[in-house]
Backbone as CSV, one residue per row, in Angstrom:
resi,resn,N_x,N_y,N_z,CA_x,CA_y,CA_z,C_x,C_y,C_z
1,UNK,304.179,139.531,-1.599,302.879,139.399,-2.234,301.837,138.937,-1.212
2,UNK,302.056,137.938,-0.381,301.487,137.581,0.956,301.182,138.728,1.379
3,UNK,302.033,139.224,1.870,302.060,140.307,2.800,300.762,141.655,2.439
4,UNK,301.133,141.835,0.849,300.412,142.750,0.134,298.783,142.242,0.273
5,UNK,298.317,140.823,0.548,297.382,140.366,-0.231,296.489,140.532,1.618
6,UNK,297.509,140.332,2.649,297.040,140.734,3.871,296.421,141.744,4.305
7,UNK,297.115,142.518,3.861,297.098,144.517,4.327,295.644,144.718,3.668
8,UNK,295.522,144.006,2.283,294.619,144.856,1.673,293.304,143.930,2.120
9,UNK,293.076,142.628,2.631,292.239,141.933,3.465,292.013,143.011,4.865
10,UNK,292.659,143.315,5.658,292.538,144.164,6.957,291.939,145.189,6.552
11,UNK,292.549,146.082,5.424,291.718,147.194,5.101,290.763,147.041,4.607
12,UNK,290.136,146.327,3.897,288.743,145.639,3.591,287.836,145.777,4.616
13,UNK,288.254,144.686,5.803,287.758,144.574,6.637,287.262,145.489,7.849
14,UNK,288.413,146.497,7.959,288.400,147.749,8.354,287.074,148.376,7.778
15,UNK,287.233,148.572,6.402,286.025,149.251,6.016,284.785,149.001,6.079
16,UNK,284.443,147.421,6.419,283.339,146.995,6.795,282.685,147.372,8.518
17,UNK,283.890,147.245,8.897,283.600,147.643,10.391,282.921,149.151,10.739
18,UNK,284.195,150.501,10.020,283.525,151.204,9.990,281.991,151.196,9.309
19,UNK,281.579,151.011,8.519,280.477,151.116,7.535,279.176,150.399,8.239
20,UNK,279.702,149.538,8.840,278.267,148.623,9.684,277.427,149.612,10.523
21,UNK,278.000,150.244,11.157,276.528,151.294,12.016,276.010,151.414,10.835
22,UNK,276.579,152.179,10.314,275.372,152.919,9.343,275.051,152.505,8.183
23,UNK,274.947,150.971,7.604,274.427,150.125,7.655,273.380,149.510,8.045
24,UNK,273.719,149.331,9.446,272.688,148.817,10.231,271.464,150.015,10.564
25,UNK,272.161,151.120,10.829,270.836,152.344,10.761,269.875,152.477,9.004
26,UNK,270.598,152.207,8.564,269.799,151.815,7.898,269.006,151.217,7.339
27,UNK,269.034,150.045,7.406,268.245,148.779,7.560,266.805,148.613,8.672
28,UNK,267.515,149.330,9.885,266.248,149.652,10.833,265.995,150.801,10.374
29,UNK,265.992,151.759,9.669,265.148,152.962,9.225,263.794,152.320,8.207
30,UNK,264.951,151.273,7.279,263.811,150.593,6.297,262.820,149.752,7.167
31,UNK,263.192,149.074,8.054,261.965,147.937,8.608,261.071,148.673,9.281
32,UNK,262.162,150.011,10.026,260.131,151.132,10.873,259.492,151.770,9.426
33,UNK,260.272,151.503,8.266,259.401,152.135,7.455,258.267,151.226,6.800
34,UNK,258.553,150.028,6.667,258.174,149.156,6.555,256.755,148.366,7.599
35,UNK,257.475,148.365,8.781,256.534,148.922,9.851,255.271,149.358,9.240
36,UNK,255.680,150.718,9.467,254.419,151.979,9.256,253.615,151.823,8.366
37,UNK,254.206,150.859,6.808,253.466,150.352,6.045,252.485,149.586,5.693
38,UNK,252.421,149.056,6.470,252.317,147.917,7.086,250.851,148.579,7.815
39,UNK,251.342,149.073,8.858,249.923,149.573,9.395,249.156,150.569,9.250
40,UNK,249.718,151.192,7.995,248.899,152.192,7.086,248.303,151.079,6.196
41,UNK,248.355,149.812,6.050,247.522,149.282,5.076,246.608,148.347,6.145
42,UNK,246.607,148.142,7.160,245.998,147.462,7.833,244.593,148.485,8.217
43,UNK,245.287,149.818,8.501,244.099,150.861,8.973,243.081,151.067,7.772
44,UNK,243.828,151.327,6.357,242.710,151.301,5.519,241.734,149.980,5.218
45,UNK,242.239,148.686,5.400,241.786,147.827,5.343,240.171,148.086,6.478
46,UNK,240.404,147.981,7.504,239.409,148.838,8.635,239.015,149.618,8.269
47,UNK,239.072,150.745,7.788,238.521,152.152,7.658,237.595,152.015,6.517
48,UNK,237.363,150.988,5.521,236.288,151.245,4.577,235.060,150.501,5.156
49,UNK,235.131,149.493,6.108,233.973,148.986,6.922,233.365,150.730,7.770
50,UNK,234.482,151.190,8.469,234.127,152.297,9.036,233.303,153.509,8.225
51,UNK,233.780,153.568,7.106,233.023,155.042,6.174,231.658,153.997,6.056
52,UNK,231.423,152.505,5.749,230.405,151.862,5.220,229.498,151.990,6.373
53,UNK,229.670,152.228,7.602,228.557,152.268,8.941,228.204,153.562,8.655
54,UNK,228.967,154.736,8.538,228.624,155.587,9.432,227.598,155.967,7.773
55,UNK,227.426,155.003,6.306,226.922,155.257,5.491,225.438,154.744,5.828
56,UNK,225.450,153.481,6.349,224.239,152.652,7.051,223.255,153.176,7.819
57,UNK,224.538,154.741,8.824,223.368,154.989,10.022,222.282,156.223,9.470
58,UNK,222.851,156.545,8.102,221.907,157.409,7.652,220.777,156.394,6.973
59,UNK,221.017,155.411,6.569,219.763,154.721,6.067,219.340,153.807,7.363
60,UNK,219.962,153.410,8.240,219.233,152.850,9.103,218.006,154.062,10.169
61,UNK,218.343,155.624,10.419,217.851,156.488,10.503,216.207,156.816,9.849
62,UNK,216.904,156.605,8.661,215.731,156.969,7.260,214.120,155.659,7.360
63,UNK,215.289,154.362,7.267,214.284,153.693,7.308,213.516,152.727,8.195
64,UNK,214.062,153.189,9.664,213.225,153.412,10.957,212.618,154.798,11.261
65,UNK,212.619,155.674,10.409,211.482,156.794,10.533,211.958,157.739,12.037
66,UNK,213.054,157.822,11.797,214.330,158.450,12.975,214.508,159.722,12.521
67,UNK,214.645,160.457,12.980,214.927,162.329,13.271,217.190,162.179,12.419
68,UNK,216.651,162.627,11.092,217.816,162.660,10.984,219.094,163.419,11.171
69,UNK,218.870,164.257,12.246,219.307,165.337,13.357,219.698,164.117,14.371
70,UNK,219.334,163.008,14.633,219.503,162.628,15.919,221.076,162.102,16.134
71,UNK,221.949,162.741,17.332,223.032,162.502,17.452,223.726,161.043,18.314
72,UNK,225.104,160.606,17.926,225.356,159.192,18.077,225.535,159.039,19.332
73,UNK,225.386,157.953,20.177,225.612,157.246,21.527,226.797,158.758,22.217
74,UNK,226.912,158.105,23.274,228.271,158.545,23.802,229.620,157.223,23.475
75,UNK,229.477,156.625,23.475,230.232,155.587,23.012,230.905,155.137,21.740
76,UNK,230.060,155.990,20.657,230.635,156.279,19.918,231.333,157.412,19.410
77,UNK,230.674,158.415,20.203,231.083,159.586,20.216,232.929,159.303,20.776
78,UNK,232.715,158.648,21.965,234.171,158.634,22.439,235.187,157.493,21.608
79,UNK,234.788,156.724,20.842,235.487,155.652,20.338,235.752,156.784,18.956
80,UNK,235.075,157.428,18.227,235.326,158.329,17.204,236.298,159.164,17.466
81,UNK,236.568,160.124,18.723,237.407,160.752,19.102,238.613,160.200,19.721
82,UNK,238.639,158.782,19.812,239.847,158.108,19.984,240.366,157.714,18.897
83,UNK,240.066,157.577,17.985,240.631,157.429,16.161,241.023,158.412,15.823
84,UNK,240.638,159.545,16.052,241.042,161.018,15.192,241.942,161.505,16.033
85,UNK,241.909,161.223,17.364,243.325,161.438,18.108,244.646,160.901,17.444
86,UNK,244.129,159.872,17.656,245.605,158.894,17.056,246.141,159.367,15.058
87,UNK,244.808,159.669,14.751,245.268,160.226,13.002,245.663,161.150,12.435
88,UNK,245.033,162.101,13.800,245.988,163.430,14.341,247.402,163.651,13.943
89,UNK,247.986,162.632,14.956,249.131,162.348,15.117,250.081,162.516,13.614
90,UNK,249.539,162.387,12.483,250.263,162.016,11.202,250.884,160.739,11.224
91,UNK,251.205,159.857,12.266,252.179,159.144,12.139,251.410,158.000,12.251
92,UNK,251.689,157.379,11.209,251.109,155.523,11.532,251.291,154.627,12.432
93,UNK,250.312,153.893,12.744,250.670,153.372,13.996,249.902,152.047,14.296
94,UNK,250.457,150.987,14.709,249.588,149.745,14.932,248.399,150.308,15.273
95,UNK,248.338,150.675,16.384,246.769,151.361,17.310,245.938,151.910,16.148
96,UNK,246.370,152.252,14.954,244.896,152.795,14.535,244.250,152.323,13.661
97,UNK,244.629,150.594,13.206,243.644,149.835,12.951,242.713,148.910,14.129
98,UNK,243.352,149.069,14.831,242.344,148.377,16.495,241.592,150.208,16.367
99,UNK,241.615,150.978,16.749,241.070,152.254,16.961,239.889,151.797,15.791
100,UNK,240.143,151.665,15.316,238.843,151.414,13.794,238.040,150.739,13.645
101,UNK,238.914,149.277,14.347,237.950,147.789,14.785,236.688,148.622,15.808
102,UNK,237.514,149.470,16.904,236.462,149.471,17.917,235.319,150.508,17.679
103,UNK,235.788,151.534,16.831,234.752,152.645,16.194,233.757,151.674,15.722
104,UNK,233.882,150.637,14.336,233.135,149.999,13.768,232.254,148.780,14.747
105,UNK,232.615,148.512,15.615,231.910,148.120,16.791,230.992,148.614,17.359
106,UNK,231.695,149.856,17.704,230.302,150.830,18.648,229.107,151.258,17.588
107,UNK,229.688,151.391,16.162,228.374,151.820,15.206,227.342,150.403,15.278
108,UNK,227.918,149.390,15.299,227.374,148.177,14.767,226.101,148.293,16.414
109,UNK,227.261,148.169,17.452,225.922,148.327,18.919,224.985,149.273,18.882
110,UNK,225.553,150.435,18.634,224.330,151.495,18.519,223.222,151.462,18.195
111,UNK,223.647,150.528,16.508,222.279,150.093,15.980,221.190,149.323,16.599
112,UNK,221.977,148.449,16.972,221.630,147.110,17.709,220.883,147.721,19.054
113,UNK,221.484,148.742,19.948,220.740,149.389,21.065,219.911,150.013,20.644
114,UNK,219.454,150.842,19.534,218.068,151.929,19.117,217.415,150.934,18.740
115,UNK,217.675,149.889,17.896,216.714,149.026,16.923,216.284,147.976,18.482
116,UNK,216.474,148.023,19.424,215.811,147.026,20.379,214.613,147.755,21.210
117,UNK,215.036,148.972,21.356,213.941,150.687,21.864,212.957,150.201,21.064
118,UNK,212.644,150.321,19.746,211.740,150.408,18.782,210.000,149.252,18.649
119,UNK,209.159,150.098,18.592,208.023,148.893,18.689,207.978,148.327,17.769
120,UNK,208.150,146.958,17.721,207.538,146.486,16.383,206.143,146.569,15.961
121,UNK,205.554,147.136,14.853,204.361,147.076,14.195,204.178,147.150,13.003
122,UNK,203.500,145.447,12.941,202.720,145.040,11.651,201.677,145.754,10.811
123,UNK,201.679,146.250,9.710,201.293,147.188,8.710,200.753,145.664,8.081
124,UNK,199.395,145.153,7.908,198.923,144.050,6.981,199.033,144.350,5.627
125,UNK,199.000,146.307,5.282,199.085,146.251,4.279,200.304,146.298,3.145
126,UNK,201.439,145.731,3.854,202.743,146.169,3.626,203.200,144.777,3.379
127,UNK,202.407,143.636,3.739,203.078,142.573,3.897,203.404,142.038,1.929
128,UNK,203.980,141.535,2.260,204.694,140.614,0.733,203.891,139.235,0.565
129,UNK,203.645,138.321,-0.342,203.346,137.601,-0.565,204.940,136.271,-0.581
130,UNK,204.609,135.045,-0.313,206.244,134.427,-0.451,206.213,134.158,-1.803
131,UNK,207.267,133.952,-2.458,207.748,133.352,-3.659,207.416,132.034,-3.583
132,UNK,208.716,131.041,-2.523,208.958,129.760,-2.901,206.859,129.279,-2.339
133,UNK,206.852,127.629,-2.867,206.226,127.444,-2.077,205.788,126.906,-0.757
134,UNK,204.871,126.792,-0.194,204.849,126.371,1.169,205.034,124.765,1.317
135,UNK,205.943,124.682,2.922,206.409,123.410,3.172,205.215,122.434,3.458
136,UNK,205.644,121.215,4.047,203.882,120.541,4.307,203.212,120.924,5.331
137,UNK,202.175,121.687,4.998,200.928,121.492,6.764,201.438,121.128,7.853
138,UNK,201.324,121.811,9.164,201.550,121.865,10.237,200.553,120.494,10.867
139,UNK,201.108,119.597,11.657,199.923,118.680,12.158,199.371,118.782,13.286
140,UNK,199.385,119.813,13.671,198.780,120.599,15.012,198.801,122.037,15.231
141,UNK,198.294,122.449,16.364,198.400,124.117,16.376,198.938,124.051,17.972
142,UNK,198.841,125.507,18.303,199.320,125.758,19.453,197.844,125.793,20.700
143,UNK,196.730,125.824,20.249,195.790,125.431,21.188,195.602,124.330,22.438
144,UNK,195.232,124.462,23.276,194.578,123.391,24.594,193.121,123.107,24.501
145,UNK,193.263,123.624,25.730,191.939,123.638,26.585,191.727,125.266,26.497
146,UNK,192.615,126.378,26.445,192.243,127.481,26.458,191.235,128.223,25.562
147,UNK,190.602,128.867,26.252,189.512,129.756,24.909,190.008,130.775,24.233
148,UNK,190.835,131.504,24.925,191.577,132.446,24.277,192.625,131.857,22.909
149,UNK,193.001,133.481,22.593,193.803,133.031,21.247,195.460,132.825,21.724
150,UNK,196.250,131.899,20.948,197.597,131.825,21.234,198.282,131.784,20.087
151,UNK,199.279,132.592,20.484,200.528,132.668,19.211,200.990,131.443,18.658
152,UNK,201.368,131.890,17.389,202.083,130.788,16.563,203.666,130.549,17.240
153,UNK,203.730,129.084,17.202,205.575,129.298,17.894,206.469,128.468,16.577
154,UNK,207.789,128.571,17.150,208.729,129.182,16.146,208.596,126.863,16.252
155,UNK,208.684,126.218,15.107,209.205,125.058,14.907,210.988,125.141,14.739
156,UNK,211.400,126.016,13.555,212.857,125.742,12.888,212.900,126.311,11.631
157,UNK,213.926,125.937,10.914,214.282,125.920,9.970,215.410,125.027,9.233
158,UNK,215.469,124.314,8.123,216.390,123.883,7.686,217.682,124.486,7.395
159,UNK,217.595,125.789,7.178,218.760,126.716,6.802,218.610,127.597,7.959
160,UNK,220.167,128.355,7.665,220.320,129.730,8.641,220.063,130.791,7.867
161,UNK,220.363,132.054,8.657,220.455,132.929,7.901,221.656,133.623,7.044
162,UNK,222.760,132.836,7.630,223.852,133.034,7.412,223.815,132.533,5.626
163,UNK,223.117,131.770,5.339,222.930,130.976,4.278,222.475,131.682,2.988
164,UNK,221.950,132.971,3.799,221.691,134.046,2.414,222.170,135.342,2.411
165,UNK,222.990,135.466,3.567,224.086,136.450,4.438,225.132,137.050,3.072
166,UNK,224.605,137.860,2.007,225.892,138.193,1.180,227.084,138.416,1.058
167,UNK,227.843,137.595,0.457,229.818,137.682,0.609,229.965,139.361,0.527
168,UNK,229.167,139.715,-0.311,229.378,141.424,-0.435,229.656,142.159,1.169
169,UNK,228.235,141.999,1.828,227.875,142.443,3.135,228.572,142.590,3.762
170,UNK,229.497,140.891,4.058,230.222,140.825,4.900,231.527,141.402,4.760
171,UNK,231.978,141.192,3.043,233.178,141.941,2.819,232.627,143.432,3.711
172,UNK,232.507,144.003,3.702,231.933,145.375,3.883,231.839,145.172,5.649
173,UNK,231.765,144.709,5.954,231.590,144.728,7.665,230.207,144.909,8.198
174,UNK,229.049,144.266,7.433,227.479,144.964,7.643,227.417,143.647,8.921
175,UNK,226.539,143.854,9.811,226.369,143.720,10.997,224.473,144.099,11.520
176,UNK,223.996,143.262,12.235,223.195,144.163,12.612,221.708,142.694,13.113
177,UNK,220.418,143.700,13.256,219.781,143.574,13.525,218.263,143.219,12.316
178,UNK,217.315,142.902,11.916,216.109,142.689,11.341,214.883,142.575,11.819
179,UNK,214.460,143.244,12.347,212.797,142.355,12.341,211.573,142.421,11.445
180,UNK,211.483,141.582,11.484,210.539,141.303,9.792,208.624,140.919,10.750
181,UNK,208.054,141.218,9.593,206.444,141.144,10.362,206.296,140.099,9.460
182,UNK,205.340,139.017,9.987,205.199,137.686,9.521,203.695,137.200,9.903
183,UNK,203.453,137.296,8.639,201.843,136.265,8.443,201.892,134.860,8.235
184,UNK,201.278,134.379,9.790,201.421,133.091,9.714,200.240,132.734,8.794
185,UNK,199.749,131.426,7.973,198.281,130.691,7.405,198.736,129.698,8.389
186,UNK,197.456,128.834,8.940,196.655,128.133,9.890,197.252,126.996,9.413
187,UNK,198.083,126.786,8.394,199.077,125.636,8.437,200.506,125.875,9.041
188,UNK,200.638,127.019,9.663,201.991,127.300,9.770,203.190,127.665,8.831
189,UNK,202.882,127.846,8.030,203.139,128.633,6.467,203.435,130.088,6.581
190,UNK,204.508,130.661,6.460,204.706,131.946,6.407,204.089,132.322,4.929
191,UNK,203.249,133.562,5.125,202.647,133.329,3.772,202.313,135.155,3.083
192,UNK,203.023,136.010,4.451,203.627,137.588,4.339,204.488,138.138,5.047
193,UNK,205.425,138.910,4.354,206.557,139.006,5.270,206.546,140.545,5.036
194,UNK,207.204,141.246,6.057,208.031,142.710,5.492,209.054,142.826,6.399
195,UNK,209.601,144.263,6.329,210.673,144.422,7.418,210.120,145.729,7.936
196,UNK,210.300,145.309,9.648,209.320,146.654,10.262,210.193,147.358,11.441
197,UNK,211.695,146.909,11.209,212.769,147.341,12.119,213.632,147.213,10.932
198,UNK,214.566,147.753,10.356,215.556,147.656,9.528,216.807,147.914,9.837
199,UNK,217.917,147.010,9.558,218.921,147.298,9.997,220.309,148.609,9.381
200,UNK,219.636,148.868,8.538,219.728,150.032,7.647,220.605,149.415,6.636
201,UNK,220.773,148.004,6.464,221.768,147.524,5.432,220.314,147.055,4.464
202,UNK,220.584,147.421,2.952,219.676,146.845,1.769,219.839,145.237,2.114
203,UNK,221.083,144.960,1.910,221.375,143.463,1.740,221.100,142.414,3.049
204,UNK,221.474,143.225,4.019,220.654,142.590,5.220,219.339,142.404,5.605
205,UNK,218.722,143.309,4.814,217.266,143.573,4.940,216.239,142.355,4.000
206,UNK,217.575,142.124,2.772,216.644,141.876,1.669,216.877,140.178,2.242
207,UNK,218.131,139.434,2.491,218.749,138.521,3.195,217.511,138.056,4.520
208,UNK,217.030,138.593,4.929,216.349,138.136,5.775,215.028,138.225,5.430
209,UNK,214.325,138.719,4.760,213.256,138.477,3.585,213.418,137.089,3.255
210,UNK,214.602,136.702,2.814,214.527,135.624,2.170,214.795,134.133,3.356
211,UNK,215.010,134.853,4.280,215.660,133.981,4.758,213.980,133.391,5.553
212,UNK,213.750,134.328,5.937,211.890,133.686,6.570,211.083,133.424,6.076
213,UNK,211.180,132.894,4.723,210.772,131.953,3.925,210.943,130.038,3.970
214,UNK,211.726,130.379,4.922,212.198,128.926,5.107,211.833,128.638,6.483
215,UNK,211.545,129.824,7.323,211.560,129.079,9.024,209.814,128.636,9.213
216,UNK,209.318,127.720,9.943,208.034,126.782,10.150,207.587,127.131,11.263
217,UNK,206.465,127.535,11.389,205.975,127.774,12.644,204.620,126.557,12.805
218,UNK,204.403,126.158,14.074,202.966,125.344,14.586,201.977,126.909,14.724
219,UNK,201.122,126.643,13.983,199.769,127.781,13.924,199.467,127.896,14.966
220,UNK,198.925,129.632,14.826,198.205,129.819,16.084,197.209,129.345,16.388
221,UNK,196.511,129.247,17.485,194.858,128.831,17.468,194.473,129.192,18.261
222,UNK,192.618,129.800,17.841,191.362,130.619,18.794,190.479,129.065,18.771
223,UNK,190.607,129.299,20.061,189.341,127.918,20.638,190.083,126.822,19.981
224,UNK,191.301,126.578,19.923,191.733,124.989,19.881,191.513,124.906,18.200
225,UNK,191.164,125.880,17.685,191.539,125.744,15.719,192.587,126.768,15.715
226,UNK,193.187,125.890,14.713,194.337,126.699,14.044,194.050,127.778,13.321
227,UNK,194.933,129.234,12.949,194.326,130.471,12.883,195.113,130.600,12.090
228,UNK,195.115,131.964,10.765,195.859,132.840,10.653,196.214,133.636,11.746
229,UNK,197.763,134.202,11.769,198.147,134.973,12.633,199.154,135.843,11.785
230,UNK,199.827,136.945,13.041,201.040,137.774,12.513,201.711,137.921,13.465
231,UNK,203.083,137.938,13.629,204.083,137.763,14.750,205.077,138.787,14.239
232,UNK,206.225,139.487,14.916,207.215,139.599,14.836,208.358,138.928,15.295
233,UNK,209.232,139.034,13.972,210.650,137.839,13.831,211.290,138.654,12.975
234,UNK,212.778,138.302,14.950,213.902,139.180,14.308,215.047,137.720,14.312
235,UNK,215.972,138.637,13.596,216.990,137.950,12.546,218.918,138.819,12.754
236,UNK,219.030,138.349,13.690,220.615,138.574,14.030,221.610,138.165,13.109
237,UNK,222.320,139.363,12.582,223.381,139.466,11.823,224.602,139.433,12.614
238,UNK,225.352,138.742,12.328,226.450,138.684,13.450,227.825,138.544,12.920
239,UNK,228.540,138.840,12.518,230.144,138.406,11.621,231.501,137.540,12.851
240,UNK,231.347,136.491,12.276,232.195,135.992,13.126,233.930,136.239,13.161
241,UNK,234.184,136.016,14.813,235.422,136.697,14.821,236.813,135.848,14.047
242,UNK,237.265,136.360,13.447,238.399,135.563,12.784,239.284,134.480,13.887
């Protein structure tokens, strides 16, 4: 009975031995499949920031008054054709959520490089009136001794811009640039705003509207009095790196 209870332990064991390769091939078939899963969900994770730019550069186009014929960098051109190489492929692959990071990069610079080309110009009749109201009176201006006129300069702000920066936006990967035209009053009071560079994001656009409502400038001044003025003020969107 010993004996019996042996044999059939060895052959057991036997059968495990044989059976382990392929076993084990299988187990690593599941984890590269697993793998691949893995970075087929990482790429889509990336890839909806990516469809969301290349949705931006038609409104960032539109509403900088851009030739909507006009074709993308070389840089993106080549970062685009390094993604579709790799998706080509059929086969999933770590590389083609970095491939996606860097596409959505080069859209984000592009912007950032045309929207710096661009002149800023104030339209008085475009400007907005502010909502909140104004902080206290400025207790000086930017005047001397000079006769000429001098710009209003930037005091601060209590808040950033990050502060009205939408969770939406950022879910979304929006990025970018603003410059807004700004009517100073002779207290240093922002007191009209618009946007006269757009970063082609609504929410970025509207975000920084709101956001230069809060920043203080010391008034300009002609002959040593404080003036109405109008300046341009831009407003960097920036997503920080994890």
């Amino acid at each position: 009975m010993k004996k019996r209870r042996m044999l059939i332990a060895m052959m057991f064991a036997l059968r495990l031995l044989i059976a382990a390769p392929s076993f084990a091939k299988s187990k690593t078939k599941a984890q590269k499949q697993a793998e691949k899963l893995k970075w087929l969900e990482e790429y889509w994770r990336e890839s909806s920031t990516v469809v969301h730019s290349r949705e931006i550069w038609v409104e960032f186009l539109r509403r900088n008054h851009l030739p909507d014929t006009r074709p993308h960098d070389a840089d993106v051109i080549a970062a685009e054709k390094a993604l579709l190489d790799e998706l080509n492929t059929g086969n999933p692959k770590m590389v083609w959520a970095s491939r996606a990071r860097e596409l959505q990069t080069a859209y984000v610079k592009e912007r950032v490089r045309i929207a710096a080309t661009l002149q800023p110009v104030i339209d008085p009749t475009n400007l907005k009136g502010r909502i909140e109201p104004c902080p206290p009176p400025a207790t000086t201006n930017t005047g001397t001794t000079n006769t000429g006129t001098i710009k209003p300069r930037l005091i601060g702000s209590s808040k950033s811009a990050e502060d009205f920066w939408p969770i939406e936006s950022k879910r979304l990967g929006e990025e970018g640039n603003v410059v807004t035209g700004l009517k100073i009053s002779n207290t240093g009071c922002v007191i009209g705003k618009e946007i006269i560079i757009s970063s082609g994001s609504d929410m970025l656009d509207r975000a920084a509207l709101e956001f230069v409502e809060t920043v203080e400038f010391v008034p300009a001044a002609i002959k040593d009095k404080a003036a109405e003025s109008t300046t341009p003020f831009r407003i960097i969107f920036k997503l920080r790196a994890d």
